[in-house]
Residue, then its C-alpha position, 0 to 999 in steps of 0.5 A: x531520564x525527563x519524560x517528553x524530554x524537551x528541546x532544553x533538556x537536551x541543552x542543558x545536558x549537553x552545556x550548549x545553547x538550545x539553538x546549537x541542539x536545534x543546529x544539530x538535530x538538523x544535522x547543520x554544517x554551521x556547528x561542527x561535526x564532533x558537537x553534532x554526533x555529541x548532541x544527537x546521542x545525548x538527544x536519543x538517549x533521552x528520548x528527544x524527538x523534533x515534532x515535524x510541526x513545530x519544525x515546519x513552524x520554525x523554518x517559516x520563522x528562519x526564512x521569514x516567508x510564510x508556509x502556506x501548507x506543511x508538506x508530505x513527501x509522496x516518494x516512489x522508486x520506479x525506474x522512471x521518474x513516473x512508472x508508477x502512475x496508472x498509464x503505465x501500469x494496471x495497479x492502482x494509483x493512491x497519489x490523488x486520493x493522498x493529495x485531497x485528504x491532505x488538502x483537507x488537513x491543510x497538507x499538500x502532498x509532493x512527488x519525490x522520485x529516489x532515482x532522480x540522478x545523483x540522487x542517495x538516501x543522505x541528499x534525499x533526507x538533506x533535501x527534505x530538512x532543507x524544505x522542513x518536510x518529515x512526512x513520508x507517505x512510501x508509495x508501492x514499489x517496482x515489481x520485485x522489490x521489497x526493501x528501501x534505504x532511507x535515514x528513517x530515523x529522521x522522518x515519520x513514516x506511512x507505506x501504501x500496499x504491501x510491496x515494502x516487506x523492509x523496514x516494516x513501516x506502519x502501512x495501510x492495504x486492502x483487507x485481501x483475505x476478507x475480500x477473498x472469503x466474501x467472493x466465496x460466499x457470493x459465489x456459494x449463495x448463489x448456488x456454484x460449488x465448483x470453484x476455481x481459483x486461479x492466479x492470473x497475473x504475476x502480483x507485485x506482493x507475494x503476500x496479497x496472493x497468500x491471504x487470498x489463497x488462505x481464505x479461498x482455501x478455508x471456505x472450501x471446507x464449507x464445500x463437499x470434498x467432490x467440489x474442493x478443486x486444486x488451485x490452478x497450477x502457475x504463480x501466474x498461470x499461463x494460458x497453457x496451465x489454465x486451458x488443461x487445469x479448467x478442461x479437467x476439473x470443469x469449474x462452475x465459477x472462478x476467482x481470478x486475481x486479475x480478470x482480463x486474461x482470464x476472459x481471454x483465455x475462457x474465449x480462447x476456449x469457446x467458453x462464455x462467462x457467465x453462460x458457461x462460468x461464473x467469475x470473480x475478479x478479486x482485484x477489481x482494479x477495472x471496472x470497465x470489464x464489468x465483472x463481480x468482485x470486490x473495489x476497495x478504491x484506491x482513494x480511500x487506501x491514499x487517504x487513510x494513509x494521510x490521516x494516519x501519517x498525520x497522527x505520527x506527526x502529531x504525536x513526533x513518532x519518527x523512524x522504524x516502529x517497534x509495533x507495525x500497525x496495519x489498517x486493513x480497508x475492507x472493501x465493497x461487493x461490486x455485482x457486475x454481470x459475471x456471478x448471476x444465481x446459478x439457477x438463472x443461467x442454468x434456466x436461460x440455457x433451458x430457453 
């Protein structure tokens, strides 16, 4: 077998001319359907990947009309053509940050929506080839789903978050454990002990949840067994389960997945935050609220994203990876006014 198999080798084992290997690589109805399945196994049984590039190169040599930026398809699934943007939704939108760092690289990022009408994973991966675009960045998915039906063999392919659980694509995400575990340290520099951790929205990955818990629950080893509070009850809770969970066990400070209801639920209860509570908004997706936490910023996720999808194009590393590579963006203390030393609040109420 040739090592970086080439255009030519595939040619020549099959005996045709390298322009049909190209017609059928691109899965071309000029040549005829027996000759395309010949040459496409005869091609991956030597290892023969297209690089995207030179693909893109090529049909501006076919059509003659100049490309001014090679394309990366940015593809969602939502129900509507746009659920998934931020006024719909409070989850974070990666799409600019993609698009500028793109730019950047001379790139230009385009929406493609999979429930266009009419629309299948073969008329999609068509449309693609036709506009020579084998970049992929897979933006979050819908909450509940995990899985997406494409022909990935003929693209590259990066996923944003970790909603997609299958295929296990290469994907860049928050670093949630490391966030997790500095909240508590915040919090037990600061001088809290008692330390609530609640759920407070439904999380469209489950294993987000599961990495802040892991470090929320290893760090209370730190703490004396007296201060090691049960989680609060619910996976989200409700605002039931946290006004019974929070009056019994009195939490000093909270980490809170999601912070707003949390602030209503406290008001609800004739508690202020931080006169009564200190708390942690761990997905720190509204600075608007004010609260301490921990931004990751979704541009940066978008734009790492880009940089590593381009590697793939680069280096002509297609489909599912045999090893998913997973970048974890660690993200920065934001200080907010909810987590003061616990020594000034307890001073202010001296006043």
């Amino acid at each position: 077998m040739p090592a970086n198999a080439t255009l030519q080798d595939v040619a020549d084992r099959a005996g045709v001319h390298r322009s049909t290997v190209a017609l059928a690589l691109r899965d071309s109805t000029r040549i005829s359907a027996t000759t395309r399945r010949r040459v496409q196994a005869i091609a991956q049984e030597l290892g023969y990947q297209l690089n995207p590039l030179v693909a893109a190169l090529m049909s501006t040599r076919r059509s003659g009309h100049a490309v001014k930026d090679v394309v990366l398809g940015y593809v969602t699934n939502y129900p509507t053509r746009y659920g998934w943007r931020p006024e719909h939704h409070d989850r974070p939108d990666y799409f600019p940050g993609a698009a500028q760092r793109a730019q950047d690289f001379g790139y230009k990022v385009e929406h493609f929506w999979l429930r266009e009408p009419g629309m299948s994973p073969a008329r999609f991966a068509a449309i693609l080839r036709a506009r020579s675009i084998y970049g992929l960045i897979i933006g979050r998915l819908p909450p509940g789903e995990h899985t997406l039906d494409l022909p990935w063999t003929q693209f590259s392919a990066v996923a944003l978050g970790m909603t997609l659980q299958s295929p296990r694509l290469h994907h860049v995400t928050e670093n949630h454990f490391e966030a997790a575990s500095l909240a508590m340290r915040q919090c037990i520099d600061r001088g809290y002990r008692r330390i609530g951790f609640v759920f407070s929205e439904a999380n469209d990955s489950p294993q987000v949840g599961e990495r802040w818990l892991s470090a929320y629950a290893g760090a209370l080893l730190r703490l004396a067994s007296a201060d090691r509070l049960p989680v609060c009850p619910g996976d989200p809770a409700t605002e039931s389960d946290f006004a019974r969970w929070f009056t019994k066990h009195r939490p000093d400070a909270l980490l809170v997945t999601h912070a707003r209801p949390v602030l209503s639920w406290l008001r609800a209860l004739g508690r202020e935050v931080p006169r009564d509570v200190g708390l942690i908004d761990l997905a720190g997706d509204h600075p608007e609220l004010d609260c301490a936490g921990v931004y990751c910023g979704a541009d940066r996720i978008g734009a790492v994203a880009v940089e590593m999808l381009i590697g793939l194009l680069h280096r002509s590393e297609i489909g599912v990876p045999a090893l998913r590579h997973e970048i974890l963006l660690t993200g920065e203390w934001r200080e907010g006014l909810t987590l003061p030393p616990r020594r000034d609040v307890e001073e202010q109420r001296k006043k």
